[in-house]
Backbone bond lengths (Angstrom), bond angles and torsions (degrees), N, CA, C in turn:
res aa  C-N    CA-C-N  psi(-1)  N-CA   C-N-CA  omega(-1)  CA-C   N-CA-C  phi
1 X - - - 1.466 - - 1.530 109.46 -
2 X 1.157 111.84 134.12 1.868 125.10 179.64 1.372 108.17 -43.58
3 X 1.059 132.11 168.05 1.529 139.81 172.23 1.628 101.90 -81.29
4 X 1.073 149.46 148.89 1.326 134.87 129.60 1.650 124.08 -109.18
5 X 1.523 96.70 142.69 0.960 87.54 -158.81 1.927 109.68 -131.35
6 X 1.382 93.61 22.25 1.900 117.36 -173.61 1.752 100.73 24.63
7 X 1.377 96.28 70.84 1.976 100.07 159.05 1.311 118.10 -57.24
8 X 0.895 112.14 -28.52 1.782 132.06 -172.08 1.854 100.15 -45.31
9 X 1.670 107.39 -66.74 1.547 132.83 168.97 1.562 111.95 -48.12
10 X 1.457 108.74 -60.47 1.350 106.61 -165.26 1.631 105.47 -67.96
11 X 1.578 111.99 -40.82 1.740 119.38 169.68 1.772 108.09 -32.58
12 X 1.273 96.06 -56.15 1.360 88.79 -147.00 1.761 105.25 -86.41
13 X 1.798 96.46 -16.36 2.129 92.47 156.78 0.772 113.01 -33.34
14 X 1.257 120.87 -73.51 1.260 161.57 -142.68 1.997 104.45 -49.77
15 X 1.607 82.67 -65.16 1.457 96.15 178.56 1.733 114.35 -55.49
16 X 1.477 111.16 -40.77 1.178 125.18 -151.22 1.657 96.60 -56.65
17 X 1.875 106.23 -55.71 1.165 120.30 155.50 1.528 142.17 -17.98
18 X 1.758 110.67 -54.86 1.269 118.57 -161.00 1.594 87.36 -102.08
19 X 1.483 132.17 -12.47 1.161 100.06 142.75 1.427 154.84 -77.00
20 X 0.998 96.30 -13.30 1.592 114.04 177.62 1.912 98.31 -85.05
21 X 1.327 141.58 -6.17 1.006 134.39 170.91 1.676 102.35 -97.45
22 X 1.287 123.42 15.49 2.064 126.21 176.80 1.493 79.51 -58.86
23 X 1.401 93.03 127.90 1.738 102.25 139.85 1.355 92.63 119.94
24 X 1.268 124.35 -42.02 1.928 122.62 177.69 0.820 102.24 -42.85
25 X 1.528 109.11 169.89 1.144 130.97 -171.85 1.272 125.16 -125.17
26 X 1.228 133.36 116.50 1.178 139.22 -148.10 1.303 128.33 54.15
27 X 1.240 132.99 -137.81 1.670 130.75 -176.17 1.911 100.57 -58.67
28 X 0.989 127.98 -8.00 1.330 103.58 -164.07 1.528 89.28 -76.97
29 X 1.740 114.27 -35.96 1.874 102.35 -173.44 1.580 127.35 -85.03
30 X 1.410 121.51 24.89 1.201 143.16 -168.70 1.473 134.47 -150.77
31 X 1.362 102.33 -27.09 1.783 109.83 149.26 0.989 144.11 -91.21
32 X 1.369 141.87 141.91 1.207 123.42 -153.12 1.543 116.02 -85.23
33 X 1.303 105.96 -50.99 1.460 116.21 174.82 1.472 113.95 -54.02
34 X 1.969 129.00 -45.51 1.310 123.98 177.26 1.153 110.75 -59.39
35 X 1.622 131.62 -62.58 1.512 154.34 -166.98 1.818 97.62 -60.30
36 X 1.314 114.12 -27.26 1.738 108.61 168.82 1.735 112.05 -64.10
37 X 1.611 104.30 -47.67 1.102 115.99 -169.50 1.889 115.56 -61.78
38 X 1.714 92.66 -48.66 1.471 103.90 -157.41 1.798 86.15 -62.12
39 X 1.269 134.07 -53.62 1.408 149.52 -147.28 1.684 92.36 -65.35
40 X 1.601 126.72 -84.25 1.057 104.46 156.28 1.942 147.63 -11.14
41 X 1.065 98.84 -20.64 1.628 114.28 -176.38 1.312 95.88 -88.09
42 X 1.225 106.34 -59.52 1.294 121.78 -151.19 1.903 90.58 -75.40
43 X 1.173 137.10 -49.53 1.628 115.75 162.31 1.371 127.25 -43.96
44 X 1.224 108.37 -35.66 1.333 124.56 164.09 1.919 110.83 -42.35
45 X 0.969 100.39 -103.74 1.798 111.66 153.69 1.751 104.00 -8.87
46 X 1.224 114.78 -58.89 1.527 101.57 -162.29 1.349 104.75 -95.08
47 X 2.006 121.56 -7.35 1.698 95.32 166.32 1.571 98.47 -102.00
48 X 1.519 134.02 7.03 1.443 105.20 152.38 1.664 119.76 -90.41
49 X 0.833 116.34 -21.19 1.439 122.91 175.20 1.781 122.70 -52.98
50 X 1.968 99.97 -50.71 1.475 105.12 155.49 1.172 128.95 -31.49
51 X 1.522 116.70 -39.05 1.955 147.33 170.50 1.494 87.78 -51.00
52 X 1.071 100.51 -82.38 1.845 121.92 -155.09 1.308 103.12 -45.12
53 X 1.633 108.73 -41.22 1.527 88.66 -168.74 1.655 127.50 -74.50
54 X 1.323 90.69 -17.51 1.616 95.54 173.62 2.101 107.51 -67.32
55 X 0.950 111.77 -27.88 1.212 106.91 -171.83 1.760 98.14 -84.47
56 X 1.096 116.66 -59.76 1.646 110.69 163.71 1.538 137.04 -23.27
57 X 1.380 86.59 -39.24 1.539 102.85 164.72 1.134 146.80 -94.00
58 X 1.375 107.03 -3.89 1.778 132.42 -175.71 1.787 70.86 -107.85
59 X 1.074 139.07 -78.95 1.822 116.87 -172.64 1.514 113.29 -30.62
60 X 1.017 124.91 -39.71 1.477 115.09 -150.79 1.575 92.41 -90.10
61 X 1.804 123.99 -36.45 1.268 112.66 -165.35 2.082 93.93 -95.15
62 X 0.836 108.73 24.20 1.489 104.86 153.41 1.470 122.47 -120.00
63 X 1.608 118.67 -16.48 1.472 106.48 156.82 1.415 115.40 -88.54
64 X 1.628 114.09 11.21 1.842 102.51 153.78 1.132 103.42 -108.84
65 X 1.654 133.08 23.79 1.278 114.05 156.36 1.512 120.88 -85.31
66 X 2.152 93.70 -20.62 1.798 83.75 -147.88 1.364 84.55 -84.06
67 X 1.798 110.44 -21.82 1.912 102.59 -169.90 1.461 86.74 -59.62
68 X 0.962 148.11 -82.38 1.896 139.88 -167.76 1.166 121.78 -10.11
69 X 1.663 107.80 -62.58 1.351 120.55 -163.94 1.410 99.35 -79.83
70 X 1.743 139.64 -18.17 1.579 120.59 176.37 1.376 91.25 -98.94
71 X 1.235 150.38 23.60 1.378 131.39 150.49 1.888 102.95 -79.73
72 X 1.052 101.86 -8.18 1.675 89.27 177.53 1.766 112.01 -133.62
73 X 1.281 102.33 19.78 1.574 132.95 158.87 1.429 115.34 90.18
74 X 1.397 123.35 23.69 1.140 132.22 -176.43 1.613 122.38 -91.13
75 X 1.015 144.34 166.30 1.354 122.28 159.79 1.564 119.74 -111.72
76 X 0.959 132.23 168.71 1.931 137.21 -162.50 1.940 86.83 -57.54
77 X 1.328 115.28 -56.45 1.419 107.77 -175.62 1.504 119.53 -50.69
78 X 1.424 113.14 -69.91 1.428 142.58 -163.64 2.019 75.62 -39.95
79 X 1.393 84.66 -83.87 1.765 95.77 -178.49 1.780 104.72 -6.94
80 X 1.358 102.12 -87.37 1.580 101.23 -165.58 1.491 121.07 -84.45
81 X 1.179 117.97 19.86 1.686 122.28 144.24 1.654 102.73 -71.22
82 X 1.402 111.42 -70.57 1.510 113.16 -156.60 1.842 101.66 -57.09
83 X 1.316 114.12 -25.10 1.972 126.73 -174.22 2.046 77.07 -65.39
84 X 0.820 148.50 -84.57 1.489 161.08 -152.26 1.433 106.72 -57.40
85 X 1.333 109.33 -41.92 1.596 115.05 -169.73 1.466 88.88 -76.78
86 X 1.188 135.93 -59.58 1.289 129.92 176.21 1.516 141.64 -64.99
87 X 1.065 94.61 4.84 1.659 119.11 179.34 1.502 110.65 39.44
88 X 1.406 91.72 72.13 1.481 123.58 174.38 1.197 102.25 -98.04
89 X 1.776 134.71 107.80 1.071 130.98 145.02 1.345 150.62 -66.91
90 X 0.944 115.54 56.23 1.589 134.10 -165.72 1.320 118.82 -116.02
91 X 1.242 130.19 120.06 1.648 122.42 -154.79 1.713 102.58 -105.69
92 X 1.057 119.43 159.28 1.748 134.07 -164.72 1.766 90.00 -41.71
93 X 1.540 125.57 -61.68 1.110 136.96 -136.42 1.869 85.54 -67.17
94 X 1.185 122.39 -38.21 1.710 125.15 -146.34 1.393 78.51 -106.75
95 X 0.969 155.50 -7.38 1.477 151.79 -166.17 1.497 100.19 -99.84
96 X 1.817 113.02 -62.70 1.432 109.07 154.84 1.488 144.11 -58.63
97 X 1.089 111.93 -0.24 1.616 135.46 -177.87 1.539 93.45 -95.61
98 X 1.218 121.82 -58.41 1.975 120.85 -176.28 1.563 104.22 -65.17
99 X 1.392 111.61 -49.28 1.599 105.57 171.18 1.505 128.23 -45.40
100 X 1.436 111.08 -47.04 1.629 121.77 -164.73 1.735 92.48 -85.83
101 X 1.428 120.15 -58.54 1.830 123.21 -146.21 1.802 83.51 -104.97
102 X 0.999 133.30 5.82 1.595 120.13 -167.19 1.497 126.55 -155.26
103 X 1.469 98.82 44.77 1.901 88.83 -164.22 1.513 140.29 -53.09
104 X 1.781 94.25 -25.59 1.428 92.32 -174.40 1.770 111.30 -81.02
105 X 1.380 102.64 -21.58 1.518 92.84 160.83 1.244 151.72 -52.86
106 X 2.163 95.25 -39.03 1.177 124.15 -178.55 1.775 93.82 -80.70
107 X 1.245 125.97 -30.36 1.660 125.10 163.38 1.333 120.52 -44.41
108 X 1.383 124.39 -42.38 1.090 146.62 -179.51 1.695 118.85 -77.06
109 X 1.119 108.17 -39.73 1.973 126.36 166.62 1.233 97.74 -59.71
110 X 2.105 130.61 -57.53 1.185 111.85 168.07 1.216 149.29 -72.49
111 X 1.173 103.88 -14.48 1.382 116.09 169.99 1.486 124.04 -79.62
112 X 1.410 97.67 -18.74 1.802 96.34 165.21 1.616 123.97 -88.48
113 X 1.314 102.53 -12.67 1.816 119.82 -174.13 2.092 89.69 -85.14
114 X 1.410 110.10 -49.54 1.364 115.63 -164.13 1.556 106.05 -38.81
């Protein structure tokens, strides 16, 4: 009896693969064995990165809080103790959004925490 060996399945891995490697550069988008490897990496990279970006982004909207809060002499801390002590509900992301696109509002957030 013949071997079987369903090419049909392994074909179309295969494919599933070397599409998701479009765009490399050189052997990684045309070989099978490199373009397995690089593609794998590269999921790698994009389910820790999904991680990262949340942390990337809570950095960036707290150095437009503290630049906010020392234009009106406060510091990033001082700032979000007194936001807490006062039971100010306003989260980092909307805090950095009034700072950067909205100052006199974000003027107004400090001056009610002050």
């Amino acid at each position: 009896m013949p071997r079987s060996v369903n090419a049909v399945a392994s074909r179309a891995r295969r494919k599933k693969v070397m599409k998701q490697a479009k765009g490399y550069f050189g052997r990684r988008k045309n070989v099978w064995t490199v373009a397995k490897n690089a593609v794998e990496k590269a999921m790698l990279y994009a389910y820790r990165d999904r991680r990262n970006k949340k942390r990337t982004f809570r950095s960036l909207w707290i150095t437009r809080i503290n630049a906010g809060a020392r234009q009106h002499g406060m510091s990033y801390s001082q700032f979000m103790g007194k936001v807490n002590a006062n039971n100010i509900e306003l989260n980092r992301k909307v805090l950095a959004d009034l700072a950067m696109n909205h100052p006199d509002a974000f003027k107004a957030v400090v001056d009610q925490v002050k």
